[in-house]
C-alpha positions as CSV (number, residue, x, y, z in Angstrom):
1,X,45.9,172.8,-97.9
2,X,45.5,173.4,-95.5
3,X,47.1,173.0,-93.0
4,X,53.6,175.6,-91.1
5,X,59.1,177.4,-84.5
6,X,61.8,177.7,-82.7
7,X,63.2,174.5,-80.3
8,X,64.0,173.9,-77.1
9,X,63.2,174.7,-73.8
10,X,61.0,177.2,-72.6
11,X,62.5,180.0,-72.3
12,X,64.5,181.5,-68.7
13,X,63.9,184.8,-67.1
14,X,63.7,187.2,-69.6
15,X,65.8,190.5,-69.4
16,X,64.7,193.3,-66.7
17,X,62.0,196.1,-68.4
18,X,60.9,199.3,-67.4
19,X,57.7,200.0,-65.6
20,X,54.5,198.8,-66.9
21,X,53.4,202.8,-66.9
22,X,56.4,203.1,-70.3
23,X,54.0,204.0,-73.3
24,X,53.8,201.5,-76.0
25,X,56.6,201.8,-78.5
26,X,59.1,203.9,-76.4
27,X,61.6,203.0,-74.7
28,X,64.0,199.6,-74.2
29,X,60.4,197.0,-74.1
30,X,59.0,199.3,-76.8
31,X,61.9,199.1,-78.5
32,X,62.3,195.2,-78.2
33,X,58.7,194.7,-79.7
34,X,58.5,197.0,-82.3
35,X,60.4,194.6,-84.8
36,X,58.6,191.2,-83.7
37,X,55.0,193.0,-84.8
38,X,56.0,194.4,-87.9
39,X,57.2,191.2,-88.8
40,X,53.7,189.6,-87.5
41,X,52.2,192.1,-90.3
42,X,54.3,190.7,-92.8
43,X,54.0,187.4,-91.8
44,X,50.5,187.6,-91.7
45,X,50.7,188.8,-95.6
46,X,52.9,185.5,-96.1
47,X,50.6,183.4,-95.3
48,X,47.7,185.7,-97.6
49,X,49.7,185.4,-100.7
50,X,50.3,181.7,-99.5
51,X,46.4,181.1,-99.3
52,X,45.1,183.3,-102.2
53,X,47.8,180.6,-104.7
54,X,45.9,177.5,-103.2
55,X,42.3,178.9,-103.7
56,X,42.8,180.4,-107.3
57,X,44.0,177.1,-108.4
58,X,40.9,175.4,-106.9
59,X,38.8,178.1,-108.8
60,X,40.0,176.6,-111.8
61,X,39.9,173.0,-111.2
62,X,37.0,172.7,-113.7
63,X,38.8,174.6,-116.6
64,X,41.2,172.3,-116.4
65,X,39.3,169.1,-116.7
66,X,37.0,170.2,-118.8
67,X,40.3,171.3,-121.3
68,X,42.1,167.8,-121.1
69,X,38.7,166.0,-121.3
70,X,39.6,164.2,-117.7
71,X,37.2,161.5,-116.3
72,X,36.5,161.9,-112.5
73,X,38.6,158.8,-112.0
74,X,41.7,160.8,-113.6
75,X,41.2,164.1,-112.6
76,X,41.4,162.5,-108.8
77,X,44.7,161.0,-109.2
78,X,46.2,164.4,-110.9
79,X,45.1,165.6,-107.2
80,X,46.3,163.7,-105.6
81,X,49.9,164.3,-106.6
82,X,50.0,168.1,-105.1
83,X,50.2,165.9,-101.5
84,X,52.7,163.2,-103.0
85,X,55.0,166.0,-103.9
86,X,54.7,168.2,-100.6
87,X,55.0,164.9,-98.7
88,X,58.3,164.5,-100.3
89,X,60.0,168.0,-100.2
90,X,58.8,169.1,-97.1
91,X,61.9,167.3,-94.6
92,X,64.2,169.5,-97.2
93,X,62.7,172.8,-95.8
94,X,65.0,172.8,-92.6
95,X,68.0,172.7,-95.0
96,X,66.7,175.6,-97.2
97,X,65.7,177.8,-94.4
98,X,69.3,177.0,-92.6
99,X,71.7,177.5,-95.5
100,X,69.8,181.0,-96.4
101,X,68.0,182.0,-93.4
102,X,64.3,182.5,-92.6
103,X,63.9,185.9,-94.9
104,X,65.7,184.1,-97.8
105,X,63.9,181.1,-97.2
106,X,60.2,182.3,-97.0
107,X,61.0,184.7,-99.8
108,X,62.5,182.0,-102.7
109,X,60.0,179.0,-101.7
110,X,57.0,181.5,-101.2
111,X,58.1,183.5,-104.8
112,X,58.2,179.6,-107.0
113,X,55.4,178.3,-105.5
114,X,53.2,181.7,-106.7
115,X,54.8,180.8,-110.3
116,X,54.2,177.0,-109.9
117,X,50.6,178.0,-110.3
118,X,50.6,178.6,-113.6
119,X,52.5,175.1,-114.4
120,X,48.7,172.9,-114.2
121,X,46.7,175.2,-116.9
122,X,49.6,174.6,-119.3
123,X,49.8,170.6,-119.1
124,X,48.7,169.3,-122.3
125,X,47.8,165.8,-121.0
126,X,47.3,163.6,-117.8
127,X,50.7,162.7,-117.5
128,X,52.2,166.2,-118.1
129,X,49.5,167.5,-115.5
130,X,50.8,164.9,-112.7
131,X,53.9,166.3,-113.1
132,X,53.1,169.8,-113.0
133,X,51.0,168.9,-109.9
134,X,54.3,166.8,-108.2
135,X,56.1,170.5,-108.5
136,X,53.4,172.5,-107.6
137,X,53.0,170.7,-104.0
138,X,56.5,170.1,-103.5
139,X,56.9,174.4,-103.8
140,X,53.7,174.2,-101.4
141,X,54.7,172.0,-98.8
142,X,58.7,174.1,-98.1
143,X,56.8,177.4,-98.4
144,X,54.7,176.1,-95.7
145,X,57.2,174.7,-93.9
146,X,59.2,177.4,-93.7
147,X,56.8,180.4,-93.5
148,X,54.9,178.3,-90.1
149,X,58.6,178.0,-88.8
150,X,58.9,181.8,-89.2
151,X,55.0,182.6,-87.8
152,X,56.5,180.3,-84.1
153,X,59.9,182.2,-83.9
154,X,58.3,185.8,-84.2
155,X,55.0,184.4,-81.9
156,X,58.0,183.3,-79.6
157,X,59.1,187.2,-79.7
158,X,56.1,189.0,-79.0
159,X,55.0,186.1,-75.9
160,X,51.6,185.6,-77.2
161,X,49.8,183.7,-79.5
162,X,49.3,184.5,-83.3
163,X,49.2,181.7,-85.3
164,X,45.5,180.9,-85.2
165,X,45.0,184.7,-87.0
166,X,47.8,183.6,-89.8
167,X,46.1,180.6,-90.4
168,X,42.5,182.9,-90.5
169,X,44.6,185.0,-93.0
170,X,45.7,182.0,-95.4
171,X,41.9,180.8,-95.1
172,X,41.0,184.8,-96.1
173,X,43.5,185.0,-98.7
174,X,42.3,181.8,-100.4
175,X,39.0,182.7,-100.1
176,X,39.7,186.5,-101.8
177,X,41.4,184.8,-105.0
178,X,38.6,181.9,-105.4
179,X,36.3,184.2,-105.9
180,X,38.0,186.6,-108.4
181,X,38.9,182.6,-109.9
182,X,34.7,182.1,-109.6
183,X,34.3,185.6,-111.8
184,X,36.8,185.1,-114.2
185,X,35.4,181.5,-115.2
186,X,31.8,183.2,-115.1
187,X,33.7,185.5,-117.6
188,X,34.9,182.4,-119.4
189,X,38.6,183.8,-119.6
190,X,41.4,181.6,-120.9
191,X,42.6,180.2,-116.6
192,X,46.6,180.3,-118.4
193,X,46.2,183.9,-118.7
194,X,44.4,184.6,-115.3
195,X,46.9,181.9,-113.6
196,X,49.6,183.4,-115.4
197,X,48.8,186.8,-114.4
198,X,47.5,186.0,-111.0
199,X,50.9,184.4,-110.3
200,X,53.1,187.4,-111.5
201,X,51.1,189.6,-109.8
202,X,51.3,188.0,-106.8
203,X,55.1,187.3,-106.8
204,X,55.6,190.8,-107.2
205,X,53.6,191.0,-103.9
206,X,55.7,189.0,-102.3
207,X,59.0,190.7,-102.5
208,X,58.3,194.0,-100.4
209,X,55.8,191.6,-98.1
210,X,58.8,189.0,-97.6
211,X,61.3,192.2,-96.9
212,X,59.7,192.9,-93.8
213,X,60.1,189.6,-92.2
214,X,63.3,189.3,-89.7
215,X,66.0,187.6,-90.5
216,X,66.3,184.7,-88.6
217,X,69.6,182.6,-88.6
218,X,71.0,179.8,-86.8
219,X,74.4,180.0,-84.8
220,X,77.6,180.2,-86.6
221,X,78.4,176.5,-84.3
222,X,75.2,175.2,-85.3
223,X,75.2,172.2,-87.4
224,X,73.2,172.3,-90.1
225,X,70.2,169.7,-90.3
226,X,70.5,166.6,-92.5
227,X,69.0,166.7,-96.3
228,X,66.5,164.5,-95.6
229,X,65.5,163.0,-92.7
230,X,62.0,161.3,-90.6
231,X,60.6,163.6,-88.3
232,X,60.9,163.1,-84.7
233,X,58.8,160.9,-82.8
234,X,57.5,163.6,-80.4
235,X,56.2,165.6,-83.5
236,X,54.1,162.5,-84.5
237,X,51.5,162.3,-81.3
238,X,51.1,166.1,-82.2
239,X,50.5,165.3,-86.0
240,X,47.6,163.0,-84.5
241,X,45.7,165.5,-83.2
242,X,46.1,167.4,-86.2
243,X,44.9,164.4,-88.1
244,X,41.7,164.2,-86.4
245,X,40.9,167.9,-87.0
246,X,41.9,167.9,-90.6
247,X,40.1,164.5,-91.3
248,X,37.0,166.4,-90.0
249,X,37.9,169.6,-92.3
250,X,38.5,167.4,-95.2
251,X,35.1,165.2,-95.1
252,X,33.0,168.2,-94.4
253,X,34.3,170.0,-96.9
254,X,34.0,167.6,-99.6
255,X,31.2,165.5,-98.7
256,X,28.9,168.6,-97.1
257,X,27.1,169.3,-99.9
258,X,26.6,165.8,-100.6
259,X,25.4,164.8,-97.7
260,X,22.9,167.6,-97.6
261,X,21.6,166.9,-100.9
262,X,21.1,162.7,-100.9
263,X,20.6,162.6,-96.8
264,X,18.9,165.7,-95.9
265,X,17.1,166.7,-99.1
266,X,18.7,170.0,-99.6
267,X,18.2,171.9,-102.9
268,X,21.0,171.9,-105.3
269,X,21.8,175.6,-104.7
270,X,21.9,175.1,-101.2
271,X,24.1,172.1,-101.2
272,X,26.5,174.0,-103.6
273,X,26.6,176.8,-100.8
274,X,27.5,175.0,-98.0
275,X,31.5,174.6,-98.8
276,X,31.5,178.5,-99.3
277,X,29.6,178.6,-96.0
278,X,31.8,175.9,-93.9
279,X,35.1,177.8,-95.6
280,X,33.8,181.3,-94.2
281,X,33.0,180.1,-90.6
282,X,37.0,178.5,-90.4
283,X,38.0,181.6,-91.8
284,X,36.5,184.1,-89.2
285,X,37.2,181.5,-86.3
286,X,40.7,181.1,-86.9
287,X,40.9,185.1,-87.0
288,X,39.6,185.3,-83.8
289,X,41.0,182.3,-82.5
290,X,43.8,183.2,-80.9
291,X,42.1,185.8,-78.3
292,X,40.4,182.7,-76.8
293,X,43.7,180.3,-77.1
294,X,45.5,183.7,-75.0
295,X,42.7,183.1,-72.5
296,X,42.1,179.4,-72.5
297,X,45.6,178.5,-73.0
298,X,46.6,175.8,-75.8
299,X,45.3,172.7,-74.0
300,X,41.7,173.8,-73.3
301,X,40.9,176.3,-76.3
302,X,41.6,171.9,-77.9
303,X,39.2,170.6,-75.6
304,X,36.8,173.1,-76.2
305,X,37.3,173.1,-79.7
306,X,36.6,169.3,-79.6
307,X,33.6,169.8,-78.3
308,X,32.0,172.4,-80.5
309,X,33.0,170.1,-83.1
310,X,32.0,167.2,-81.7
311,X,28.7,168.7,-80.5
312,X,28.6,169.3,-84.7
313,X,28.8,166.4,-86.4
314,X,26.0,165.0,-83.2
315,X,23.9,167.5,-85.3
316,X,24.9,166.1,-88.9
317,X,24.6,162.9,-87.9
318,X,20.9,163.3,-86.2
319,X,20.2,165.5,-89.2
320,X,17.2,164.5,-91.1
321,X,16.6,168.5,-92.8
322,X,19.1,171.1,-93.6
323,X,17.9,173.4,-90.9
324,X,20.2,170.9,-88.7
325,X,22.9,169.9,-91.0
326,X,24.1,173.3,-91.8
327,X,24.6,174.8,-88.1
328,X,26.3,171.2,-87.8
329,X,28.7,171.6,-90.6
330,X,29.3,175.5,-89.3
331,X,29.4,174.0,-85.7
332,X,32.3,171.6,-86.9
333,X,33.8,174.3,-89.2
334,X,34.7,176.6,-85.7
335,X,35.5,173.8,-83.7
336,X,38.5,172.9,-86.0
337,X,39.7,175.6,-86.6
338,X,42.5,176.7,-84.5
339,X,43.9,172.8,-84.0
340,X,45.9,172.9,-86.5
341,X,47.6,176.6,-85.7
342,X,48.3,175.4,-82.5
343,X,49.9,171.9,-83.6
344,X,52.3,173.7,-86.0
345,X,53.0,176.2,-82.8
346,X,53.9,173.3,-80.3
347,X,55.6,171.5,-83.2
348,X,57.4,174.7,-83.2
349,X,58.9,174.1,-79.8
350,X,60.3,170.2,-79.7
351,X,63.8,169.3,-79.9
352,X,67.0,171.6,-82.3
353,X,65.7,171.2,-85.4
354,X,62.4,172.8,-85.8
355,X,61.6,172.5,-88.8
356,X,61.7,169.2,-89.0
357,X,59.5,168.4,-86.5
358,X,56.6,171.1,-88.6
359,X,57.4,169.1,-91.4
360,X,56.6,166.0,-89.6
361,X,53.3,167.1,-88.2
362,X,52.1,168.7,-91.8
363,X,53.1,165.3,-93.5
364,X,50.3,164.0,-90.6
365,X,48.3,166.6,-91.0
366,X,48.3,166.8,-95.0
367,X,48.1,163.3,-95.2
368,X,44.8,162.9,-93.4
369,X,43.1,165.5,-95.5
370,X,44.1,163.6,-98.0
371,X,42.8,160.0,-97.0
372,X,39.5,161.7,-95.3
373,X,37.2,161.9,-98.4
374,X,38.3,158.4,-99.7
375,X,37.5,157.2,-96.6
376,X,34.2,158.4,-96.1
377,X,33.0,157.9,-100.0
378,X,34.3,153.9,-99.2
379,X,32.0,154.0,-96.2
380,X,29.6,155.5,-97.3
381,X,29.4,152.7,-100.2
382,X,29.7,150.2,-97.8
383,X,26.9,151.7,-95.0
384,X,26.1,155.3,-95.5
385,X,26.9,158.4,-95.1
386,X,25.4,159.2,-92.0
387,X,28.0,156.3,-90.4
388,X,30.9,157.8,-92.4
389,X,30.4,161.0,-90.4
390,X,29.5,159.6,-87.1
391,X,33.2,158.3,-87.4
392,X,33.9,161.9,-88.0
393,X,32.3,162.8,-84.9
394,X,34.0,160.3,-83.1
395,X,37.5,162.0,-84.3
396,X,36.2,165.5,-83.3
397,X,35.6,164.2,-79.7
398,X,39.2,162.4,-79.7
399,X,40.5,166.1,-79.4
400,X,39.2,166.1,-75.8
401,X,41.3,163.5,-74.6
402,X,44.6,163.6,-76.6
403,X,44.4,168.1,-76.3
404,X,47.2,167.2,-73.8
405,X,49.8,167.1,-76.5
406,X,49.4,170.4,-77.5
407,X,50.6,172.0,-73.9
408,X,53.9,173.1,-75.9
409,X,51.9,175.6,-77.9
410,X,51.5,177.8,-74.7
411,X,53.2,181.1,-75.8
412,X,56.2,181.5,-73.3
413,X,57.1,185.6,-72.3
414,X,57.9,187.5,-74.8
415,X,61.9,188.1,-75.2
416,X,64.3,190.3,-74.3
417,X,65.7,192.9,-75.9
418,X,66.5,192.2,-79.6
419,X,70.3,192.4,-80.6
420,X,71.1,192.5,-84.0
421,X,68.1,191.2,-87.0
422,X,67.8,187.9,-86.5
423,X,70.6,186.7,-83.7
424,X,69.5,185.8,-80.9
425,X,71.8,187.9,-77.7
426,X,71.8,185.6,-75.5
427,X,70.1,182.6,-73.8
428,X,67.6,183.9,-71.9
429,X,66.1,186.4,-75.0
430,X,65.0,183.3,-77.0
431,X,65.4,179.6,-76.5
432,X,66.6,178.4,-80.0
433,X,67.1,179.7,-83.1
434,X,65.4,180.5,-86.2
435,X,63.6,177.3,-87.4
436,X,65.2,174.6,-89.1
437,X,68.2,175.6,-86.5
438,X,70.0,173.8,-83.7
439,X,69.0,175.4,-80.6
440,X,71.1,178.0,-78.8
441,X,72.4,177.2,-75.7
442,X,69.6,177.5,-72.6
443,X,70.3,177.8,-68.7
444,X,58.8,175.2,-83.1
């Protein structure tokens, strides 16, 4: 839900500074970087509100099927039409975020898709609920789209990288609402009055969050992106490495529990626990993710990451109690974790329309959580689970090799002196515009 950039080159020499001894905040470098990180606290709030939508509508999953009487055959296709819809409005993001700008942008999508939330609890049937579902991921996918284009340009700014903590936040922020979602079905309250409410109250959120975001615009000369349009190829072999990490993320988080219960002999409780638990490690890694991508850099923080998750589902797979399965789920919980912040960053930084290319590596991405639990349930009929996950592991070890395709996410120096919100003063402060841009002229 999970799982979003400026283009061009990287950037030239940057403008001249002052000494390194100039206290933080004060003078002409101070001055330069005090807007980039109050926009990485609002950004970081974006992508909160963002998360805390997705998990209270999770929460309430069971409300809802238990409400339209849904067999698990039905309720599974009703879910799967929040990807079908994303899939298919997320190439119009560039457009959005280029006729209105990034603040705009971020602001309208992010502000619908809070109030798409309450559109699933109201469907009176299976057919009505598909269609609230369609619009629900379709608002999903451009609010994704264009807050990750916004969380590139300002990591762009401030020359180091953030998007692994924004990701940390959306997993926090999900994780906050789910279990307000948990306690107010233990309550049994009515979910169209806690959706309803949840969703006002965090659209009003959004406004002063979305105010402090800068205003990111494309050149007067730029042309503006096409309606619709196929990603780029170059945004594709970085959507593949996204796919392996999501496909791990998706079969451990829905199969987990299962496969501790019917391979491992786990307790019901405890098999019950072990999404909440997988959830919470990605959480906290992805928060403290990006101190190790600053010092690793983008390609090895991959490879490592590919093998702690790797080195994880080894344990799943050899499992034969839960005192091995769990630290293997957990292990393959933190290896994934920041792949996917650092393919929407070098996404970020391919070719004049950014945004297009994010859109094209989340429509990898999204797709492969998608296809990863059908996959493994059809294996699992066919073998067993424990073969269904050592293809898992197999996936989680392809990061080694292909990390090489993330070498764009490297954070270039942070730039120049800011001119006005938003523009860009010349072409060595930034190398392209906002996303979903043309790029400015040069020496997501």
């Amino acid at each position: 839900m999970t799982d979003a950039p400026t283009a061009g080159p990287p950037a030239g020499p940057t403008e001249s500074r002052p000494a390194t001894t100039t206290p933080a905040g004060t003078g002409p470098a101070g001055e330069a970087l005090e807007r980039p990180r109050r926009a990485r606290t609002a950004i970081a709030l974006v992508f909160a509100v963002h998360g805390a939508v997705g998990g209270t509508f999770v929460s309430r999953i069971p409300w809802i099927q238990d409400r339209l009487d849904l067999s698990p055959g039905q309720l599974g296709l009703a879910l799967v039409m929040p990807a079908i819809g994303s899939f298919v409005a997320m190439p119009l993001a560039g457009r959005v975020v280029h006729r209105h700008g990034g603040r705009a942008a971020v602001r309208g999508l992010l502000s619908v898709w809070c109030l798409a939330l309450v559109l699933p609890a109201l469907a009176p049937s299976l057919p009505t609920l598909c269609a609230a579902l369609l619009v629900y991921g379709a608002t999903a996918g451009t609010a994704d789209v264009a807050m990750n284009a916004q969380g590139v340009e300002i990591e762009r700014r401030l020359g180091r990288s953030i998007m692994s903590g924004l990701h940390g936040m959306w997993s926090a922020g999900g994780l906050v609402a789910s279990a307000f979602g948990i306690l107010a079905a233990h309550q049994n309250l009515d979910a169209r009055l806690q959706l309803a409410v949840t969703a006002l109250v965090l659209c009003v959120l959004a406004q002063p969050v979305c105010r402090g975001l800068p205003d990111f615009r494309a050149p007067e000369e730029a042309e503006a992106p096409p309606r619709f349009a196929l990603p780029p190829r170059s945004s594709l072999v970085i959507g593949m490495v996204g796919f392996c990490a999501v496909f791990a993320e998706g079969a451990s988080m829905d199969w987990s529990g299962v496969y501790l219960k019917d391979v491992t002999g786990a307790s019901a409780t405890l098999a019950a626990a072990s999404y909440t638990a997988f959830s919470l490690t990605m959480a906290v890694s992805r928060l403290a993710g990006d101190a190790a991508i600053r010092r690793l850099g983008a390609v090895r923080a991959t490879r490592l990451s590919g093998a702690v998750a790797g080195a994880g589902g080894v344990l799943v797979v050899c499992a034969d109690s839960p005192l091995l399965a769990i630290p293997g789920f957990a292990l393959i919980g933190i290896g994934i974790a920041v792949v996917v912040p650092l393919a929407f960053a070098a996404a970020g930084r391919i070719g004049s329309n950014p945004s297009q290319a994010i859109a094209g590596v989340a429509t990898v991405t999204y797709t492969s959580g998608l296809i990863a639990p059908a996959i493994v349930g059809g294996l699992a009929q066919a073998t067993s689970l424990t073969a269904s996950f050592a293809v898992v592991t197999t996936l989680a070890f392809a990061l080694l090799p292909s990390a090489g395709a993330l070498r764009r996410a490297e954070p270039d120096a942070p730039a120049g002196p800011a001119g006005p919100e938003g523009t860009v003063p010349d072409a060595r402060s930034a190398p392209g515009a906002a996303a979903g841009t043309a790029a400015a002229p040069s020496g997501r």
